[in-house]
C-alpha positions as CSV (number, residue, x, y, z in Angstrom):
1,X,81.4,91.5,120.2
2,X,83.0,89.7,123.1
3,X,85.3,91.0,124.6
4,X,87.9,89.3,126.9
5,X,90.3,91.2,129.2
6,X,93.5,88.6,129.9
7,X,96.2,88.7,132.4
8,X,98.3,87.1,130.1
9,X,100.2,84.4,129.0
10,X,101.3,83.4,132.5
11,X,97.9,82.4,134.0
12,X,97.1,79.1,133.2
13,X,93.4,79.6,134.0
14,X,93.6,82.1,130.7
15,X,95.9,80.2,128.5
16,X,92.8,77.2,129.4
17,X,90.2,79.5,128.5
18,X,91.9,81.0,125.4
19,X,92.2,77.1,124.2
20,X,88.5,76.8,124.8
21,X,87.9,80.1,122.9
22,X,89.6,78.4,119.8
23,X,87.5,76.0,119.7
24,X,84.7,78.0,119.8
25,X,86.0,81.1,117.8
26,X,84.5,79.4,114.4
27,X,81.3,79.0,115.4
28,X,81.3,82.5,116.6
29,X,82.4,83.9,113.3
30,X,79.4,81.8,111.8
31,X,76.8,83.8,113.9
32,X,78.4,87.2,112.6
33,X,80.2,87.7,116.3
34,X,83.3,89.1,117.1
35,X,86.2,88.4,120.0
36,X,88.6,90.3,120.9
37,X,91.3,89.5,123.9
38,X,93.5,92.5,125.9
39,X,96.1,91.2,127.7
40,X,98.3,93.2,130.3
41,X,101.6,91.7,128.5
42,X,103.6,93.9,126.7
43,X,103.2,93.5,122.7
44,X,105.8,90.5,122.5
45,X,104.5,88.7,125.1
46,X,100.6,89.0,123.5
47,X,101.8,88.1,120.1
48,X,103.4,85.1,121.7
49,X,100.3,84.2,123.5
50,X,98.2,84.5,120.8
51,X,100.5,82.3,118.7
52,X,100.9,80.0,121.5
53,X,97.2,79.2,121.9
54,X,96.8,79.0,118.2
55,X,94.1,82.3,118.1
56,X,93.0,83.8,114.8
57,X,91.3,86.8,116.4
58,X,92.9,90.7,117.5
59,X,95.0,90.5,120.6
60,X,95.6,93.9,122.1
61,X,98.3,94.8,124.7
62,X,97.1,97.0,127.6
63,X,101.0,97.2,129.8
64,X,99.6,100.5,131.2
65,X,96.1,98.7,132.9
66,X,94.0,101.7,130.7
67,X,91.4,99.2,130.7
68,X,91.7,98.1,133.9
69,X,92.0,101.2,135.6
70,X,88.9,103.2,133.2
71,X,86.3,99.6,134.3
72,X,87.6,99.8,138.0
73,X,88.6,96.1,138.1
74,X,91.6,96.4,139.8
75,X,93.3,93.1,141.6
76,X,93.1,93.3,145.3
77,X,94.7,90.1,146.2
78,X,98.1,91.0,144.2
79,X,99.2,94.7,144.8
80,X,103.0,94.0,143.6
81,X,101.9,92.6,140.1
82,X,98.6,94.3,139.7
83,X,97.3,91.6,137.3
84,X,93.9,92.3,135.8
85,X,91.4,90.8,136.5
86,X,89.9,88.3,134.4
87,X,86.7,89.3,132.7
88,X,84.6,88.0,129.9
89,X,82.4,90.9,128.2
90,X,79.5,90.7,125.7
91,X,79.2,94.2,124.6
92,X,75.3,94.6,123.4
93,X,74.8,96.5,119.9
94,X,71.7,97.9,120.8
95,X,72.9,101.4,120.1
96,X,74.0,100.6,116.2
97,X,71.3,98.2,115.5
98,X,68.7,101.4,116.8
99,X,70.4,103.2,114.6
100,X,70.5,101.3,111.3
101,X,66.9,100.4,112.1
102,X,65.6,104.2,112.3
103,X,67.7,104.9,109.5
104,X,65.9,102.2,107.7
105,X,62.4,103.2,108.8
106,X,62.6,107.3,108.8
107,X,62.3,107.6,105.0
108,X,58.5,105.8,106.0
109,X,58.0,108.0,108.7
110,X,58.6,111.6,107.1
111,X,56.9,110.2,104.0
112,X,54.1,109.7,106.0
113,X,51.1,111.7,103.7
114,X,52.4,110.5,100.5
115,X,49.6,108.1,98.9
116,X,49.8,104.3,99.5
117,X,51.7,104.9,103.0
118,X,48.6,105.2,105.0
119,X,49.9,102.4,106.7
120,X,53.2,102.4,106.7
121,X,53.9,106.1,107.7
122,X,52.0,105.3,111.2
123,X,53.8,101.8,111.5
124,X,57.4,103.9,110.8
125,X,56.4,106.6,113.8
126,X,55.7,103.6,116.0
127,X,59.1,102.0,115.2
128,X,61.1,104.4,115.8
129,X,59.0,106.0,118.9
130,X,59.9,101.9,120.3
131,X,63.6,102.2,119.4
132,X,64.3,105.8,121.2
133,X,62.2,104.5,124.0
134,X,63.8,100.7,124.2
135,X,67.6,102.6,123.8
136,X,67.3,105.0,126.3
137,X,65.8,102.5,129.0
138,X,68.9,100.4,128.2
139,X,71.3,102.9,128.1
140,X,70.1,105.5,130.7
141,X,67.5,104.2,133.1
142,X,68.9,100.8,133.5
143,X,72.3,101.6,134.4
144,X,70.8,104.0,136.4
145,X,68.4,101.8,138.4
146,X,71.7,99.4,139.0
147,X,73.8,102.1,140.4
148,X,71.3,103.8,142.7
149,X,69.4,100.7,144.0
150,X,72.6,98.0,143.1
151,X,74.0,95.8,146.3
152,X,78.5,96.4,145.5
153,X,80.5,95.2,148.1
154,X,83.7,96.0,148.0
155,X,84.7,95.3,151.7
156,X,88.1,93.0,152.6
157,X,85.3,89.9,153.2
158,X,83.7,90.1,150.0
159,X,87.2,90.5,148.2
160,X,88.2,87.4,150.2
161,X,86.0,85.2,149.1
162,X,86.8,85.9,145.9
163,X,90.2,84.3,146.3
């Protein structure tokens, strides 16, 4: 899923990149990937946007910044509007497709002595042992790693030199 937070239909930079999504929004549907835009207009105003651009995927309003204000992406450089800031997300199924994929594998594992599995049954154990291992260094001890030994600068220069 990609996931694209919007400051609306006012920004020219996002109506550009909305276009460009368009275009590209069929070949994403092809590869079994979903997009999703939130927007800080009201309903109205995203509906319009949407139209306006020509999308065929979910626009969702966000006028209370719930997004914006749960990923900490608040705009420094306009205080009086409090735009959100632009982002582009790829959220990473790696927690459903570990999922589906023990699913798949654990009838192998617990049927483990039955005859004809002596292969299998080890091969299942070994699956899903690499699953729970890969999911929680993805999930736990990366994001751990990153905020513990991660470089984020939030001082007035670095925010400047964003604008």
């Amino acid at each position: 899923m990609v996931l694209v937070l919007s400051r609306g239909g006012f920004c020219p930079k996002d109506r550009r990149q909305a276009e460009g999504l368009v275009e590209l929004h069929r070949e994403l549907e092809v590869a079994y990937c979903r997009l999703v835009t939130i927007s800080t207009d009201n309903i109205t105003e995203t509906n319009e946007y949407r139209t306006g651009v020509g999308a065929h995927w979910p626009f969702l309003s966000d006028v209370r910044r719930i997004v914006q204000k749960d990923l900490d992406i608040a705009e420094y450089t306009d205080p009086l509007h409090n735009p959100m800031i632009p982002h582009v997300i790829v959220l990473t199924p790696i927690l459903m497709t570990s999922i589906v994929t023990g699913l798949g594998v654990l009838p192998l594992a617990v049927g483990m002595g039955d005859p004809g599995r002596e292969v299998e049954g080890p091969m299942a154990v070994v699956i899903l042992g690499g699953l729970l291992s890969s999911m929680a260094l993805n999930l736990i001890v990366l994001p751990t790693l990153a905020l513990r030994y991660g470089r984020f600068d939030r001082s007035e220069e670095a925010i400047q030199s964003l604008t």
